[in-house]
LOFI-650963 format. One record per residue: residue in one letter; residue number from 1; z, x, y negated of N, C-alpha, C in turn; chain. Coordinates in nm, 4 decimals. Layout:
{code->A | pos->NUM | n.w->Z | n.u->X | n.v->Y | ca.w->Z | ca.u->X | ca.v->Y | c.w->Z | c.u->X | c.v->Y | unit->A} .
...
END
This chain:
{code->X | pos->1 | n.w->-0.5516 | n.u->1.4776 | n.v->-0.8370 | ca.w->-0.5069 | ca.u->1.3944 | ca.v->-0.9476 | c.w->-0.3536 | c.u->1.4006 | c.v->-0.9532 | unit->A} .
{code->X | pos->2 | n.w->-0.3010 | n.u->1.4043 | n.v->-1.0847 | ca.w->-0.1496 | ca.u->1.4179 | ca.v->-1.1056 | c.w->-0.0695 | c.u->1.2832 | c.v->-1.0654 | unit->A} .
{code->X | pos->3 | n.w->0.0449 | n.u->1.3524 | n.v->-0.9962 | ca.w->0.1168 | ca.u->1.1802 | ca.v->-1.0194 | c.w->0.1143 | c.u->1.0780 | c.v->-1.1190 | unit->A} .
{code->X | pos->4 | n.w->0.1525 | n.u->1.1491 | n.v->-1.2579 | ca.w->0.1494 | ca.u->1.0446 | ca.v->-1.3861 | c.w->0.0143 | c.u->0.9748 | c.v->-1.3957 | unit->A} .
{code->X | pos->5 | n.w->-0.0945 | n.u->1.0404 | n.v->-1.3423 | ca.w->-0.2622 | ca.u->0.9776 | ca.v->-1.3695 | c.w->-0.2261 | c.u->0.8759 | c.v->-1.2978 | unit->A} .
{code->X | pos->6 | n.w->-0.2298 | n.u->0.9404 | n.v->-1.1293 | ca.w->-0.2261 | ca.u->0.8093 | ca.v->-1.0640 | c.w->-0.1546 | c.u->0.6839 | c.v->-1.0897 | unit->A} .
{code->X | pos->7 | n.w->-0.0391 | n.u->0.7010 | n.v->-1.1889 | ca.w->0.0260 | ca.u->0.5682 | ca.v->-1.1955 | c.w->-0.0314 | c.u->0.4784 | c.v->-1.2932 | unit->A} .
{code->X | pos->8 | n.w->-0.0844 | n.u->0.5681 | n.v->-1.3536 | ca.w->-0.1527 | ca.u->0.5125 | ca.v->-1.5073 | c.w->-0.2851 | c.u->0.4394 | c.v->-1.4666 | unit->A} .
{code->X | pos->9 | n.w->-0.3505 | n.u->0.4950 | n.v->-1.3516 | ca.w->-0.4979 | ca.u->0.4335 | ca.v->-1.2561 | c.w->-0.4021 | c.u->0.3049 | c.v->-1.1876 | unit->A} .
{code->X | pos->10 | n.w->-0.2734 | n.u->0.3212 | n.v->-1.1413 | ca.w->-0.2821 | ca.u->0.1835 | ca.v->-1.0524 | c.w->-0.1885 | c.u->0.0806 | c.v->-1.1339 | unit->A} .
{code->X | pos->11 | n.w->-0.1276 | n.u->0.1263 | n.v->-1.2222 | ca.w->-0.1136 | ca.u->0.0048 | ca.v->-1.3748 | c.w->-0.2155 | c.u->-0.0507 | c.v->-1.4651 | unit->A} .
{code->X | pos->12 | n.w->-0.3439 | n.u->0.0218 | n.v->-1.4726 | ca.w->-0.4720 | ca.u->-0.0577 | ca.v->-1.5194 | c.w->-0.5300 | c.u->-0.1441 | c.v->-1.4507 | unit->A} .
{code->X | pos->13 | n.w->-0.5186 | n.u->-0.0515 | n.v->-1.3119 | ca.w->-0.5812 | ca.u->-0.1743 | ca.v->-1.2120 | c.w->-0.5581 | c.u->-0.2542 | c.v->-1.1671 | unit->A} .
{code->X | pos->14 | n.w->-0.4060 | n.u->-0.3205 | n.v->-1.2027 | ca.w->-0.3346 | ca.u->-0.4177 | ca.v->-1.1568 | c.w->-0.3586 | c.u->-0.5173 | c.v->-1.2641 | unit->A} .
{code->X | pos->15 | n.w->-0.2782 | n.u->-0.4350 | n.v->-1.4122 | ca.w->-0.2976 | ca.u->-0.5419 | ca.v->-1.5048 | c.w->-0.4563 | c.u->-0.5954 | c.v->-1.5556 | unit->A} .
{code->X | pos->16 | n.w->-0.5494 | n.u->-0.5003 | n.v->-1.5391 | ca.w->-0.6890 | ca.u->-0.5598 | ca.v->-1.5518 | c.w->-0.7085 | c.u->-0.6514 | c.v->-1.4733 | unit->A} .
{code->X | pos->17 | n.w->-0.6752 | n.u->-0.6303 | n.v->-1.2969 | ca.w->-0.7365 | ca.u->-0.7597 | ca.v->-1.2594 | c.w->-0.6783 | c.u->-0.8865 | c.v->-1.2126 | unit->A} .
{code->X | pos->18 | n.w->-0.5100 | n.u->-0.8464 | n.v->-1.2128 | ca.w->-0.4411 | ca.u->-0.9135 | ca.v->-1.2137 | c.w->-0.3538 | c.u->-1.0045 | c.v->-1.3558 | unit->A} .
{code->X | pos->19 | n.w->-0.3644 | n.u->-0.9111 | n.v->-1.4175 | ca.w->-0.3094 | ca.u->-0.9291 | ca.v->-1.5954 | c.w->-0.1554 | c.u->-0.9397 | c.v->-1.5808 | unit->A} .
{code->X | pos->20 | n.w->-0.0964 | n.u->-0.8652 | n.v->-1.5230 | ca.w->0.0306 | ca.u->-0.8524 | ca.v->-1.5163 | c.w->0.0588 | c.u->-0.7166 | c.v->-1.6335 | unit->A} .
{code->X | pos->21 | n.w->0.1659 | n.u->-0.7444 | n.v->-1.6896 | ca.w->0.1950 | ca.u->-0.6538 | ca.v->-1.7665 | c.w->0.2823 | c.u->-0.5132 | c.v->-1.7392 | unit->A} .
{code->X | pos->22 | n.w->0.2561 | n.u->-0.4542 | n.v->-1.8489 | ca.w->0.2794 | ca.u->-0.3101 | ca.v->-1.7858 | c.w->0.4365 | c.u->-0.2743 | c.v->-1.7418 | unit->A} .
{code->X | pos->23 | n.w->0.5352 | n.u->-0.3615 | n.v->-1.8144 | ca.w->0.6216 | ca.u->-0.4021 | ca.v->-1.7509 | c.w->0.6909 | c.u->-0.4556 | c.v->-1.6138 | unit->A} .
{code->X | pos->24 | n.w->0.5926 | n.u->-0.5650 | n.v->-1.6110 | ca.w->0.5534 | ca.u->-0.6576 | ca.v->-1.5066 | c.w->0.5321 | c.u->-0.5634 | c.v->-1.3246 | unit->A} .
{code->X | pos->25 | n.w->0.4194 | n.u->-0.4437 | n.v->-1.3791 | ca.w->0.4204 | ca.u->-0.3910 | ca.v->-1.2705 | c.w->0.5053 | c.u->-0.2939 | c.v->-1.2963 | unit->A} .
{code->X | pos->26 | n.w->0.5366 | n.u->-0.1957 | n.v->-1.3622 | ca.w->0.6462 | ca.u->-0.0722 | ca.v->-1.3536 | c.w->0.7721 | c.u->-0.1271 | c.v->-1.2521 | unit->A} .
{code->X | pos->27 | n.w->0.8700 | n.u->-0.2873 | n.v->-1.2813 | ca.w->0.9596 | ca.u->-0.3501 | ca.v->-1.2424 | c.w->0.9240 | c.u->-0.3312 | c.v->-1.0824 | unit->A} .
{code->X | pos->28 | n.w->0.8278 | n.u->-0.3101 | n.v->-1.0327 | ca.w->0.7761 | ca.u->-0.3255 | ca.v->-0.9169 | c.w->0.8181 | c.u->-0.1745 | c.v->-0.8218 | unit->A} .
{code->X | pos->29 | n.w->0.8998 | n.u->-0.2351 | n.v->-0.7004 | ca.w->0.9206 | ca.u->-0.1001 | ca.v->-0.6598 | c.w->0.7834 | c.u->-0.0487 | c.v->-0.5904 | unit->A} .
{code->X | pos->30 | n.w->0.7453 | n.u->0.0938 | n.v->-0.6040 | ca.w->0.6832 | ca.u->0.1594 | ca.v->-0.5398 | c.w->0.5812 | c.u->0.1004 | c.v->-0.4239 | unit->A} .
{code->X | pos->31 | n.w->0.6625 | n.u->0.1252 | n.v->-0.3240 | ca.w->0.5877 | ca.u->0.0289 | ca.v->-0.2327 | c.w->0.4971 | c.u->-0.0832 | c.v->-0.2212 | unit->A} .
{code->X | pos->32 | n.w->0.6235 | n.u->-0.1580 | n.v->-0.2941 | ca.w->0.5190 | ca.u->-0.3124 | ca.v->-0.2993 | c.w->0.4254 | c.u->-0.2915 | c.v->-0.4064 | unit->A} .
{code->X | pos->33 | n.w->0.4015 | n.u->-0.1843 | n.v->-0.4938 | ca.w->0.3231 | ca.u->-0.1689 | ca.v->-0.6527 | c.w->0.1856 | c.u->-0.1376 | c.v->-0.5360 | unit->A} .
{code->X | pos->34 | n.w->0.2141 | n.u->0.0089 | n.v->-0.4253 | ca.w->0.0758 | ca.u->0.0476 | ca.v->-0.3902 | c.w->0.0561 | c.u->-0.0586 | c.v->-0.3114 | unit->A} .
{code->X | pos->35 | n.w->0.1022 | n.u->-0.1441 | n.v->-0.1899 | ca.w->0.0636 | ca.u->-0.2520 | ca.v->-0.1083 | c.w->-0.0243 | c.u->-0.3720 | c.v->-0.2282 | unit->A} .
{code->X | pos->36 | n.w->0.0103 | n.u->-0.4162 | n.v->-0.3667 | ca.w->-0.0930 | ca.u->-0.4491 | ca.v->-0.4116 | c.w->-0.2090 | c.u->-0.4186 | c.v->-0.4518 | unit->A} .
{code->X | pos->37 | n.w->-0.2117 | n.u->-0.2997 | n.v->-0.4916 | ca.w->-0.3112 | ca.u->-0.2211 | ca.v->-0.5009 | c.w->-0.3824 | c.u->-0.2151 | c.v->-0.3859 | unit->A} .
{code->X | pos->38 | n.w->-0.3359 | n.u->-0.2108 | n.v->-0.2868 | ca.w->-0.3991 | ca.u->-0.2004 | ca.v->-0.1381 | c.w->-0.4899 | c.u->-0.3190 | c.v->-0.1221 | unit->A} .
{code->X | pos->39 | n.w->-0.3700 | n.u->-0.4414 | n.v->-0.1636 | ca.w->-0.4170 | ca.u->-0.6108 | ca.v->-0.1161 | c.w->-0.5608 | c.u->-0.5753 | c.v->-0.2256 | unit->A} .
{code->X | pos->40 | n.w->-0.5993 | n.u->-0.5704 | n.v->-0.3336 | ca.w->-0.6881 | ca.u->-0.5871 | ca.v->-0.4809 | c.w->-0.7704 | c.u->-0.5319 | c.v->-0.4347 | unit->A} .
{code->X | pos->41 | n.w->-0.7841 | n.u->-0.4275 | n.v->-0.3692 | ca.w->-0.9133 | ca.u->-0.3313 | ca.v->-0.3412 | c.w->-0.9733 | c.u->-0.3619 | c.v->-0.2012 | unit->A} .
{code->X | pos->42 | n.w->-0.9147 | n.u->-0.4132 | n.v->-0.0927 | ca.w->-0.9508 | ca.u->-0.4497 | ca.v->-0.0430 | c.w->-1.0287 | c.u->-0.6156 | c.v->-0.0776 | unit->A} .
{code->X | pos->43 | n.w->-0.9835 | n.u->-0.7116 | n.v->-0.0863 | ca.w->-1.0128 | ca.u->-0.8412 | ca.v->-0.1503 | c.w->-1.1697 | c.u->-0.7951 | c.v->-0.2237 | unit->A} .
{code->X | pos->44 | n.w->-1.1228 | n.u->-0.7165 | n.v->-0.3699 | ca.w->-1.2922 | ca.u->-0.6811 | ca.v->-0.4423 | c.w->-1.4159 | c.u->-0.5962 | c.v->-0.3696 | unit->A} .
{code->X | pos->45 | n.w->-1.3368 | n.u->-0.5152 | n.v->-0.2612 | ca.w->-1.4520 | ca.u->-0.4756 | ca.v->-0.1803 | c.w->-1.4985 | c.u->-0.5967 | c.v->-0.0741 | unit->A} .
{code->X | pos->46 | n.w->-1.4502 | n.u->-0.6745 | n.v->-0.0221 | ca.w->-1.4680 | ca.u->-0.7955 | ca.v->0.0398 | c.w->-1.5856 | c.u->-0.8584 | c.v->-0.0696 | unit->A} .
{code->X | pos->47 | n.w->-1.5335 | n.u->-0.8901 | n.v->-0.1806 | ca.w->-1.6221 | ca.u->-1.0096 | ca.v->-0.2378 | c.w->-1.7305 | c.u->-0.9270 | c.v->-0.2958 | unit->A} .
{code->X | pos->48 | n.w->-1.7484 | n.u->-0.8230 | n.v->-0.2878 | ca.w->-1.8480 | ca.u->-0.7140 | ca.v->-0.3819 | c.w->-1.9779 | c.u->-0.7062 | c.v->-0.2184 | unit->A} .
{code->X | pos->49 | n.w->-1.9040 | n.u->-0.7165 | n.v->-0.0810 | ca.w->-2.0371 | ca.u->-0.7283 | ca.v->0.0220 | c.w->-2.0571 | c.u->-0.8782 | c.v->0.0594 | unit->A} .
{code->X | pos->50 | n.w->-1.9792 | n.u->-0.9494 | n.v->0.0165 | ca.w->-2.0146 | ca.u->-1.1075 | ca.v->0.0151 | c.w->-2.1494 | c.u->-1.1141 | c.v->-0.1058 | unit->A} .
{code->X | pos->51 | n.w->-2.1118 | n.u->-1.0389 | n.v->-0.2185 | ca.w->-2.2313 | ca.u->-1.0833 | ca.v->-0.3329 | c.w->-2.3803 | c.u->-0.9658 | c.v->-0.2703 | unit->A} .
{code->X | pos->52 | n.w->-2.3600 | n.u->-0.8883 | n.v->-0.2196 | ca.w->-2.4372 | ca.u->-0.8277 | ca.v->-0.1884 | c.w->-2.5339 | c.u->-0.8636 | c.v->-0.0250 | unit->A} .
{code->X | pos->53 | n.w->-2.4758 | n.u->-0.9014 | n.v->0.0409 | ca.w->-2.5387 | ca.u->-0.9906 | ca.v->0.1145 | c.w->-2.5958 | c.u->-1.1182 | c.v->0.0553 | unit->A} .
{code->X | pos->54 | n.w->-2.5475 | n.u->-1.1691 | n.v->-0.0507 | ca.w->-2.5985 | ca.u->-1.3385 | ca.v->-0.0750 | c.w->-2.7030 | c.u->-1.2567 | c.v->-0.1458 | unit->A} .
{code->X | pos->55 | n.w->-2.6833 | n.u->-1.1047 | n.v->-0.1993 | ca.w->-2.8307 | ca.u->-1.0767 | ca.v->-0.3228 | c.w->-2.9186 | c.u->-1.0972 | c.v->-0.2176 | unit->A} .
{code->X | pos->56 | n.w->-2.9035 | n.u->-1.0149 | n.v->-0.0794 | ca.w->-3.0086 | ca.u->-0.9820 | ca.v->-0.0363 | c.w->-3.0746 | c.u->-1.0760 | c.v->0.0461 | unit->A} .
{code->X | pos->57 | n.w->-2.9732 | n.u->-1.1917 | n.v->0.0803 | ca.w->-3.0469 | ca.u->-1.3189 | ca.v->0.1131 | c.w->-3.1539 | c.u->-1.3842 | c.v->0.0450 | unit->A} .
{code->X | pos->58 | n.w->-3.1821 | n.u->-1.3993 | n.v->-0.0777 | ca.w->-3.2093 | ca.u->-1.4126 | ca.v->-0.1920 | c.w->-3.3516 | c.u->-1.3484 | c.v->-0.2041 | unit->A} .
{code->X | pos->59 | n.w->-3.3505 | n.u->-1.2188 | n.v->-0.2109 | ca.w->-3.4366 | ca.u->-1.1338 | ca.v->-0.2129 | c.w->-3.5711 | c.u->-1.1599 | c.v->-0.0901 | unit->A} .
{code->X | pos->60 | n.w->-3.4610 | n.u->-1.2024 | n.v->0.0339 | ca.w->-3.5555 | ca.u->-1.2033 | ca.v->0.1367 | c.w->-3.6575 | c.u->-1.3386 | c.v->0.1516 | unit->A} .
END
């Protein structure tokens, strides 16, 4: 994947789930832009096996 993609993948994914604007994150140096990206994906993979365990509690 090209650099420009990737920036364009981790400015959607910020402002989608954060709603910061595209501004908002560009202002953001580097670093701290991927360390949120880091914090977001970790966190939604967290709550994505929290819902998946409660499915399968559920189920059982």
């Amino acid at each position: 994947m090209s650099k420009p993609e990737w920036l364009r993948k981790e400015v959607f994914y910020l402002a989608y789930h954060i709603h910061w604007s595209y501004h908002e994150i560009m202002d953001l140096p580097i670093g701290e832009r991927k360390h949120f990206v880091q914090l977001l994906t970790k966190e939604i993979e967290r709550q994505n096996k929290e819902l998946e365990e409660s499915l399968k509690a559920l189920r059982e």
